[in-house]
C-alpha positions, 0 to 999 in steps of 0.5 A, spaced: 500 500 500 502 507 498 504 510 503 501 517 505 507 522 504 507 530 506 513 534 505 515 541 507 520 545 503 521 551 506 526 554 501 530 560 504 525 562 508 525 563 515 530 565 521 533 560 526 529 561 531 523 562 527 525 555 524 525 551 531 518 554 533 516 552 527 519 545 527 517 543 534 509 546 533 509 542 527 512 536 532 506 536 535 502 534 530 506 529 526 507 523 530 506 516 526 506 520 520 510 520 513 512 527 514 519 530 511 521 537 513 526 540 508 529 545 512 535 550 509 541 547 510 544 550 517 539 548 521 539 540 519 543 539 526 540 542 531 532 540 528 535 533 527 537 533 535 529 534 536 523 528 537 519 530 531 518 529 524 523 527 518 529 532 516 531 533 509 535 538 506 534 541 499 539 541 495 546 537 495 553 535 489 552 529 488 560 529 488 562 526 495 567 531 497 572 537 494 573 544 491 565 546 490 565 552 493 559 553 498 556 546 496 553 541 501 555 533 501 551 527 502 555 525 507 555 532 510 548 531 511 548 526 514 552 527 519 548 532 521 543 527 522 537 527 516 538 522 510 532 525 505 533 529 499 529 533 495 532 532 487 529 537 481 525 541 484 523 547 479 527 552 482 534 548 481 531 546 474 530 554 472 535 558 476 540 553 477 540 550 470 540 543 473 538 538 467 536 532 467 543 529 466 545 533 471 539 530 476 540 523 474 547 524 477 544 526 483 539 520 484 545 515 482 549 520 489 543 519 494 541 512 492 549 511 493 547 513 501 541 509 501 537 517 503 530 518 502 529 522 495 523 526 494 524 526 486 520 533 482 517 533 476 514 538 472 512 542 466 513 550 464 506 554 462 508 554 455 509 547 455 502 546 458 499 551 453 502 546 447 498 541 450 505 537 451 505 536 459 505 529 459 511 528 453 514 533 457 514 530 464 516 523 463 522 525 459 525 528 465 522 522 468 526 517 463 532 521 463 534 522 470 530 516 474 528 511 470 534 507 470 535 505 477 533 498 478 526 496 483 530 495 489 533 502 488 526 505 487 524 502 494 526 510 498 523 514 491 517 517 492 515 522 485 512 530 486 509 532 480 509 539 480 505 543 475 511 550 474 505 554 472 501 553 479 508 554 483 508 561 488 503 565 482 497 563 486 495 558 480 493 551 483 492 544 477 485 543 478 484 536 481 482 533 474 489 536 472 493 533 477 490 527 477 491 526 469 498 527 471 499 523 477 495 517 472 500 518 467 506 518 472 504 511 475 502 508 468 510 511 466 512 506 472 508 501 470 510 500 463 518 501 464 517 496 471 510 493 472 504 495 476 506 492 482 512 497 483 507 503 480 502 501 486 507 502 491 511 509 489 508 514 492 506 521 487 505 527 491 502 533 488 506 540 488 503 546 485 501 552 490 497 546 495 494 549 500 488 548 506 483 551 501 484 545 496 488 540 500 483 535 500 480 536 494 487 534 490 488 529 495 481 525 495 483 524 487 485 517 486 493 517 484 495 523 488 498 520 495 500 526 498 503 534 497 509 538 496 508 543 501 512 551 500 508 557 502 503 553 506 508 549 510 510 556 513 505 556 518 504 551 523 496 552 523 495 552 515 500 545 514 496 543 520 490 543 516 493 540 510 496 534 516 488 533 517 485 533 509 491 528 508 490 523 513 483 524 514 483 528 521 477 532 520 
């Protein structure tokens, strides 16, 4: 059975002391659940040191150590204590030119280390408007993940991210998301097989919030959400913990 999955990617957002409050407020409602904080990355030693949910950081070389100036290793990470990484996400994509070959590395670094990936898809508006969407999406899928083995798959889950609908105050209505997220699990299927499609966890990442959490996460192949602006206060994630997990 797939599990229920909620990530928080706070970006560069957020004061170390604004962090920690934050942190342990959201602790105080993520006991038994899926749940991953992807924190900026000098906070990772202290959150870890704290009873609460999964510590993941944002970005990372896939290189295990050397002269990569302001870069973070894998191994680094974890002697901070968290073993989850976010790989792909659109902002890497866009403002840091991370391509798929890019991102294959990246995957290949972080299964290496048996770390927890949250891998981000997703499409720009002008490739929606071409209706190119689904092509689009499982090429980047193809390219940088598609090559790993079903036991390498075990600790990938796949965040479908619609570009368009990240930080515009657009959201992919459910329909939208749950086209997407179905051509994301037949993809699976057909490059492995249905049982390892049904056991991969999608989560949706386009500008998700309380007032349309549980509309998408009432959809069929949606599994969970990739939380930005709405993760920054402890109420609203809240809110969003409950539509998920059926807390209303």
């Amino acid at each position: 059975m797939r599990k229920k999955i909620l990530a928080a990617n706070w970006k560069m957002n957020l004061l170390r002391d604004e962090a920690f409050h934050l942190y342990k407020e959201i602790a105080t409602f993520s006991d038994s659940k899926e749940i991953f904080i992807f924190s900026p990355s000098l906070y990772l030693s202290e959150l870890s040191s704290i009873d609460g949910p999964k510590i993941g950081a944002q970005n990372f070389h896939f290189e295990k150590f050397g002269a990569f100036t302001g870069e973070i290793s894998l191994d680094q990470i974890a002697s901070c204590g968290a073993n989850s990484v976010l790989i792909g996400h659109s902002e890497r994509r866009q403002i840091f030119n991370e391509n798929n070959e890019v991102l294959k590395l990246k995957v290949d670094a972080a299964i290496e280390k048996d770390f927890d990936i949250i891998f981000c898809c997703g499409e720009p508006l002008e490739i929606r408007k071409s209706q190119n969407h689904v092509e689009y999406v499982i090429e980047q899928l193809k390219e940088s993940l598609f090559h790993l083995d079903v036991l390498q798959l075990k600790n990938v889950s796949i965040a479908y991210e619609p570009i368009w609908a990240i930080g515009t105050g657009l959201t992919a209505t459910a329909e939208q998301a749950e086209e997407m997220h179905l051509e994301i699990r037949n993809s699976i299927s057909h490059v492995y097989n249905v049982e390892v499609a049904d056991s991969i966890s999608i989560l949706y990442g386009g500008s998700c919030n309380e007032k349309n959490a549980l509309e998408l996460f009432s959809c069929p192949n949606v599994d969970g959400g990739l939380i930005g602006g709405a993760s920054l206060k402890a109420s609203s994630f809240k809110e969003i913990t409950n539509a998920l997990y059926g807390l209303h």
